[in-house]
C-alpha positions as CSV (number, residue, x, y, z in Angstrom):
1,X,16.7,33.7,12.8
2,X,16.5,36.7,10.4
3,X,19.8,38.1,10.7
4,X,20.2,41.9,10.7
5,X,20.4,43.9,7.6
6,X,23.6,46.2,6.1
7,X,23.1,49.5,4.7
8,X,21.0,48.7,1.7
9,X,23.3,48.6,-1.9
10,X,22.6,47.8,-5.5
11,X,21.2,43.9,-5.9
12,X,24.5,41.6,-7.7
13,X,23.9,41.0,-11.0
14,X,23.9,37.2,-10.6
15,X,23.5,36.3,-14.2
16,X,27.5,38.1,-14.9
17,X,28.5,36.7,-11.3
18,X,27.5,32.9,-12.6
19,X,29.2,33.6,-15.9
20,X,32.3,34.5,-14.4
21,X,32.3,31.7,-12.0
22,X,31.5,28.7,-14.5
23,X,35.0,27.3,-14.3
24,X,34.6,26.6,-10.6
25,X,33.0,22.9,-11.6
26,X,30.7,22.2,-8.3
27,X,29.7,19.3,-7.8
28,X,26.0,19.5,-9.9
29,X,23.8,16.7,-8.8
30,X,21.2,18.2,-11.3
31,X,19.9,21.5,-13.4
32,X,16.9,22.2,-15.2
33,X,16.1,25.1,-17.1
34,X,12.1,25.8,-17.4
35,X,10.7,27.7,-20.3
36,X,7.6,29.6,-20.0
37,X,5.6,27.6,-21.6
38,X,6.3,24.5,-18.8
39,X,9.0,22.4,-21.1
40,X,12.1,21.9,-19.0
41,X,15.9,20.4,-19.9
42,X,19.3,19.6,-18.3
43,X,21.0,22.7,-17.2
44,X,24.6,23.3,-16.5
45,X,26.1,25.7,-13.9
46,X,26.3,28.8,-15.3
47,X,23.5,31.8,-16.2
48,X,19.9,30.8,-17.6
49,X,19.3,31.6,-20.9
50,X,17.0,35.2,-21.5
51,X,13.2,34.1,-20.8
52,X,13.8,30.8,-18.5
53,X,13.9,30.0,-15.3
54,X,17.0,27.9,-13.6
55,X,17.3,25.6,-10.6
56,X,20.7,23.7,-9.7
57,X,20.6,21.3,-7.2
58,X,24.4,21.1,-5.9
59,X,26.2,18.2,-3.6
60,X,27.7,20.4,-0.6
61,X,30.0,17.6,0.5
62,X,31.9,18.2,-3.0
63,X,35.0,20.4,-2.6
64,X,33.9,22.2,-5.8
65,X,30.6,23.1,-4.5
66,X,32.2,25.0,-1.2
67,X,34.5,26.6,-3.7
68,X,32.3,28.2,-5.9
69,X,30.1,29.2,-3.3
70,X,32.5,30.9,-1.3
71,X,33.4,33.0,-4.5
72,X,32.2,37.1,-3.5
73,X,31.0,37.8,-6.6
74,X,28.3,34.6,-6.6
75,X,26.3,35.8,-3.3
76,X,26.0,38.2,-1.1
77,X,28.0,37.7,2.2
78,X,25.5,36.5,4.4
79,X,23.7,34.3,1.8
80,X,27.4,32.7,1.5
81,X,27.9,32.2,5.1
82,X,24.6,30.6,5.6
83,X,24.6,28.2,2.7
84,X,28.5,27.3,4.2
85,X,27.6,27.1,7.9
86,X,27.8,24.2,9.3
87,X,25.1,25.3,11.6
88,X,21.9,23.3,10.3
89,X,19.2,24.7,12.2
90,X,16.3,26.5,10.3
91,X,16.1,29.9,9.5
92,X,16.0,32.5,6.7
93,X,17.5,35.9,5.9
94,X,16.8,38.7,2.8
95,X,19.5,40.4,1.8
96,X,20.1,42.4,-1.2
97,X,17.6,40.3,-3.8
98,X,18.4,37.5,-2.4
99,X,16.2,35.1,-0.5
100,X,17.8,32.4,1.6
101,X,16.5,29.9,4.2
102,X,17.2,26.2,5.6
103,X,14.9,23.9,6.2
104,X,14.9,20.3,7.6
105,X,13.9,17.0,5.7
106,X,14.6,13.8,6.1
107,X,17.5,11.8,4.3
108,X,16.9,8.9,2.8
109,X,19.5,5.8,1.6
110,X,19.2,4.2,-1.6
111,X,16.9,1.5,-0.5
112,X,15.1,3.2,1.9
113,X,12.7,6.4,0.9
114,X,12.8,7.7,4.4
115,X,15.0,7.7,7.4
116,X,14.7,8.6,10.9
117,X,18.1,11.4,10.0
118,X,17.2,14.6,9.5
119,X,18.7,16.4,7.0
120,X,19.6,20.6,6.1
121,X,18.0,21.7,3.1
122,X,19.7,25.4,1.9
123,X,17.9,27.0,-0.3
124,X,18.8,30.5,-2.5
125,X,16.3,32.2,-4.4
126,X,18.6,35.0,-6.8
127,X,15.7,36.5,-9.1
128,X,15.9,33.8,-12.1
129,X,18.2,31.3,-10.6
130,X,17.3,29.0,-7.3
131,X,20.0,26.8,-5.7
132,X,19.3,24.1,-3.9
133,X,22.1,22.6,-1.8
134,X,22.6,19.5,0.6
135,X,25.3,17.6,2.2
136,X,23.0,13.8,2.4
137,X,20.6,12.7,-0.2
138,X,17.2,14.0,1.1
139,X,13.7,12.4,0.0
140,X,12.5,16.0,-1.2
141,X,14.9,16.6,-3.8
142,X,13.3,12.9,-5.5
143,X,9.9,13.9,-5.0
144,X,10.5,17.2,-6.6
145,X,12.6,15.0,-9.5
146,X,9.0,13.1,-9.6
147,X,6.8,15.9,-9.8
148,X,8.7,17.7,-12.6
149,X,8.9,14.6,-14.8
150,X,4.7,14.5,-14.0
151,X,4.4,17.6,-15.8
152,X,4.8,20.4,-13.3
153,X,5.2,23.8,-14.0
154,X,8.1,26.0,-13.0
155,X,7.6,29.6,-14.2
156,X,9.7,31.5,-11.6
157,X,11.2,31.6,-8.2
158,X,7.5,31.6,-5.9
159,X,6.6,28.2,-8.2
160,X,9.8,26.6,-7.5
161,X,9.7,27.4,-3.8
162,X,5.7,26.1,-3.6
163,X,6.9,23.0,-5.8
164,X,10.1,22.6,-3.5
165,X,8.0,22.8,0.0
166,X,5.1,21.2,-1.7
167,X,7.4,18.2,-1.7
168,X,8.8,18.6,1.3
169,X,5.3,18.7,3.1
170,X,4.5,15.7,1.0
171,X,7.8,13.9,2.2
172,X,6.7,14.0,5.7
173,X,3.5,14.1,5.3
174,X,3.8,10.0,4.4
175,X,5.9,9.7,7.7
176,X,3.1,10.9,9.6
177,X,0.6,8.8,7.6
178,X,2.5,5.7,8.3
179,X,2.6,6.7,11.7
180,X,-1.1,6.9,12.2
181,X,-1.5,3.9,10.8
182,X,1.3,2.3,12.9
183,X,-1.2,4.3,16.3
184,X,-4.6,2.8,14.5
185,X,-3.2,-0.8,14.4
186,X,-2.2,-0.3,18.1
187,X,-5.8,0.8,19.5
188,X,-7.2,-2.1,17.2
189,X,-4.3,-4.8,19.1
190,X,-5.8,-2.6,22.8
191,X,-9.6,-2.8,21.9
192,X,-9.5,-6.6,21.3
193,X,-7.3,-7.3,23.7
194,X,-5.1,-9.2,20.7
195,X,-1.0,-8.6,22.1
196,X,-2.0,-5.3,22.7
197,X,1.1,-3.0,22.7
198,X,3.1,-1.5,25.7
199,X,4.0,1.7,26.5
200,X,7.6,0.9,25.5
201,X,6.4,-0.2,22.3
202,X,4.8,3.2,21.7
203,X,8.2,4.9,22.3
204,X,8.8,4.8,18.8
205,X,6.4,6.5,17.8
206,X,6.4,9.6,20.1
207,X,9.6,9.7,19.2
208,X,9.5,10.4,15.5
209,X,6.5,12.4,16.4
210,X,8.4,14.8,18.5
211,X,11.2,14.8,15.8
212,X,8.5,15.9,12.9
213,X,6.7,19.0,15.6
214,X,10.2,20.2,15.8
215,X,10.8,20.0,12.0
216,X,7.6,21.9,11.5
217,X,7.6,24.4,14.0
218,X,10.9,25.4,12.5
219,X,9.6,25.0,9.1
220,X,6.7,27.7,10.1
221,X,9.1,29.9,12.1
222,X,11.2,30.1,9.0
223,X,8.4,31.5,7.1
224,X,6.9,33.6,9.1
225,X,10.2,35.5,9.9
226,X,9.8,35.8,6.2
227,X,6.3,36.9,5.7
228,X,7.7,40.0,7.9
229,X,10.4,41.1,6.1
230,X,10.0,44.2,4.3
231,X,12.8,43.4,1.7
232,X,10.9,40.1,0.7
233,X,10.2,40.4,-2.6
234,X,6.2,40.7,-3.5
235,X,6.4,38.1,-6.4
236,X,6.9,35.6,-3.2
237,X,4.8,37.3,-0.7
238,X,1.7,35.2,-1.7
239,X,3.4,31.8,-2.2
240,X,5.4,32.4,1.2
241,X,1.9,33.3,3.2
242,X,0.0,29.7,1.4
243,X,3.7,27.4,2.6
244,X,3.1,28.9,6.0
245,X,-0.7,28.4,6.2
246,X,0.2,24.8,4.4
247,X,3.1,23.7,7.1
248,X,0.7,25.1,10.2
249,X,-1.9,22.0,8.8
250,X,0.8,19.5,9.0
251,X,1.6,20.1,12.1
252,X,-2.0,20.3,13.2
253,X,-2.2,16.8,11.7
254,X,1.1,15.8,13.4
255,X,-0.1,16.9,17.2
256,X,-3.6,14.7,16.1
257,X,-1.9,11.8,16.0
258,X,0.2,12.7,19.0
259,X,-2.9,13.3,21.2
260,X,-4.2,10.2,20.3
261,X,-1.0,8.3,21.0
262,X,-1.4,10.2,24.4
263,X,-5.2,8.8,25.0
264,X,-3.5,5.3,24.7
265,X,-0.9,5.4,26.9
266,X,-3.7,6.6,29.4
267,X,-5.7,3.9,28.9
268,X,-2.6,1.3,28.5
269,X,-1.2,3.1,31.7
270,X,-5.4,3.0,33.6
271,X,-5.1,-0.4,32.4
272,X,-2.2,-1.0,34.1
273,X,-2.9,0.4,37.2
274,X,-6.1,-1.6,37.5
275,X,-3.9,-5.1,36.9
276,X,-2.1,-3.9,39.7
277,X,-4.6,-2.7,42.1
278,X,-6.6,-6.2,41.6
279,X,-3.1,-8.1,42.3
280,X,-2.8,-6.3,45.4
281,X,-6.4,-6.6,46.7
282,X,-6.3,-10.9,46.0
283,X,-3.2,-10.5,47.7
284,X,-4.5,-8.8,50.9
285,X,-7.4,-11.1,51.2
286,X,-5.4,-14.2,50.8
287,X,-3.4,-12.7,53.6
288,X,-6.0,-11.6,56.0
289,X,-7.8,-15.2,55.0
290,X,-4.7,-16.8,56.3
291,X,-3.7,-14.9,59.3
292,X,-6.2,-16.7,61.7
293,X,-4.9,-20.0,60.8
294,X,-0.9,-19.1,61.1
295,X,-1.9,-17.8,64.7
296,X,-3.3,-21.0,65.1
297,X,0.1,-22.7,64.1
298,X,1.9,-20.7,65.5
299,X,0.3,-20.8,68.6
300,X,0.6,-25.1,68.5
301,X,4.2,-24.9,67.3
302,X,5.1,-23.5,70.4
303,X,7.6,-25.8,72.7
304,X,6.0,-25.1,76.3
305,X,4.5,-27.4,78.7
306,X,0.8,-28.4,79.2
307,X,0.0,-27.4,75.2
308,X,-3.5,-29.1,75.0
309,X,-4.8,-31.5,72.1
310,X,-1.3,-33.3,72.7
311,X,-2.9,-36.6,72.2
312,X,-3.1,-39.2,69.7
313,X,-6.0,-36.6,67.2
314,X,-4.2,-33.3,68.3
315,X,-3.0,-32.3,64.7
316,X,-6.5,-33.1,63.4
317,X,-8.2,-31.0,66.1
318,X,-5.3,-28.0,65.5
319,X,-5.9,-28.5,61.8
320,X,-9.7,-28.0,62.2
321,X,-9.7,-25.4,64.3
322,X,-7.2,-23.3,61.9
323,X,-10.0,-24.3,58.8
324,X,-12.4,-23.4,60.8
325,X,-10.5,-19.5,61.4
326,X,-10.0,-19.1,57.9
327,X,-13.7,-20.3,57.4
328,X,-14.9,-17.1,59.8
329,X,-12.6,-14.5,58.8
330,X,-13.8,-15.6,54.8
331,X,-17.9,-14.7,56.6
332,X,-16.7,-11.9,57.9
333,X,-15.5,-10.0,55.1
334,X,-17.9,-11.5,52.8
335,X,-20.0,-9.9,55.0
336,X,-18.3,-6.7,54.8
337,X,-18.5,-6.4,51.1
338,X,-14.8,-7.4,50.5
339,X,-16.2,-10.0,47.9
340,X,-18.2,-7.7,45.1
């Protein structure tokens, strides 16, 4: 949530505030600076050089990272506190020049791109500088590696925040993909009638469907709390009104696939109910079908004097006469329409 605002004071001079803070070593996973006219190059931490653009991506699970965040002369007190919390759910302040947020992603390993673990994301937009911080290895930071090494341009903050949620979107925008494809396969196994799957085999997938409409509806929260923030700064107005517009799409393809998970557990479920339903109407004919003929038995078991047909043929008379039961109540509700 947007948190609420001191009395407004001079924006820190982050440029002196890095220089001062240089020896506190954090733990730098990578920096690039960007020049204007799109070349880029390793970075340390410390202030960009006049003309270029900086972006550190720091490791908060290092000791040196927490150390020189926490230093006062670095942020400003709420952008500390947030990038420190260990409170991960997504939100976003402005405070004195400074544009902050967190936003969720999912972490990968080293041999797996993407995991079902969703990961914090802080981000810290100072002017000329943006820090990027995580505690897990997250698939957005590679993609944004990826993208850079293509050729993409960072001129200033609102391109590295459209390049940073560009990648982002694009990280779980191949979760969803797999996931339609994962729903497609499904209806194909349903339609032909091929092992088609069970609901429980579905769960899965609501599951991590759920998981990415709460990621986005954060994600969009996040921005639109920014998009009305009067201290926003208007170089980022556009670029923050497009990630909105771009997140809102994601999620509209997200639910998609969600409703049409839901149309198959309908039909998996009316299927379902119909196996049923059939099971118990064969049962309840074979029952009424048999009733005549276990009165008969019933009434021959009986140990009482005088029971007729006691002769030598008896059983095949009792036996005939139960067939023949079975024979007239099978008429009868054929009769009835039981057998359509």
């Amino acid at each position: 949530m947007l948190t609420a605002k001191p009395t407004a004071r001079p924006a820190l001079d982050f440029s002196a505030a890095l220089g001062a803070a240089g020896a506190a070593a954090p733990g730098l996973i990578w920096g690039l600076d960007f020049a204007p006219d799109g070349s880029h190059e390793p970075a340390p931490c410390g202030p960009a050089p006049e003309g270029r653009f900086r972006w550190l991506h720091l490791n908060l699970a290092d000791h040196g990272t927490r150390a020189w965040i926490e230093q006062p002369a670095l942020f400003p007190m709420a952008a500390r506190e947030l990038l420190l919390s260990s409170d991960s759910h997504q939100r976003a302040l402005v405070e004195s020049g400074a544009v902050c947020c967190i936003l969720h992603d999912f972490e990968r390993d080293f041999d797996v791109r993407a995991t079902a673990r969703v990961g914090a994301l802080r981000v810290a937009i100072l002017g000329g500088l943006i820090v990027t911080a995580r505690r897990h290895p997250l698939g957005a930071a590679d993609i944004v590696m990826q993208r850079v090494g293509g050729g993409a341009r960072v001129t200033g903050a609102a391109a590295a925040l459209d390049l940073l949620v560009g990648a982002l979107a694009q990280n779980i925008d191949m979760v969803i993909r797999n996931l339609s494809a994962d729903m497609q396969a499904a209806e194909d196994a349903f339609l032909e009638g091929h092992h088609p799957p069970t609901s429980r085999n579905l769960l899965d997938i609501r599951r991590r469907l759920a998981q990415i409409h709460r990621m986005l509806d954060g994600a969009q929260r996040v921005f639109r709390r920014l998009e009305q923030d009067d201290e926003l700064p208007e170089t980022l107005q556009p670029t923050v009104e497009k990630l909105s517009q771009r997140l809102q799409g994601l999620d509209a393809d997200a639910l998609a696939v969600q409703g049409q998970l839901r149309l198959l557990r309908d039909e998996l479920d009316l299927q379902q109910d119909q196996r049923t339903n059939q099971n118990l109407y064969l049962l309840s004919v074979m029952t009424a079908l048999m009733l005549p003929a276990t009165l008969v038995t019933g009434l021959f078991g009986m140990n009482t004097g005088g029971l007729p047909f006691s002769g030598a043929h008896g059983t095949l008379v009792a036996t005939g006469i139960a067939a023949g039961t079975a024979l007239a109540t099978y008429l009868f509700l054929r009769s009835k329409g039981f057998f359509r």
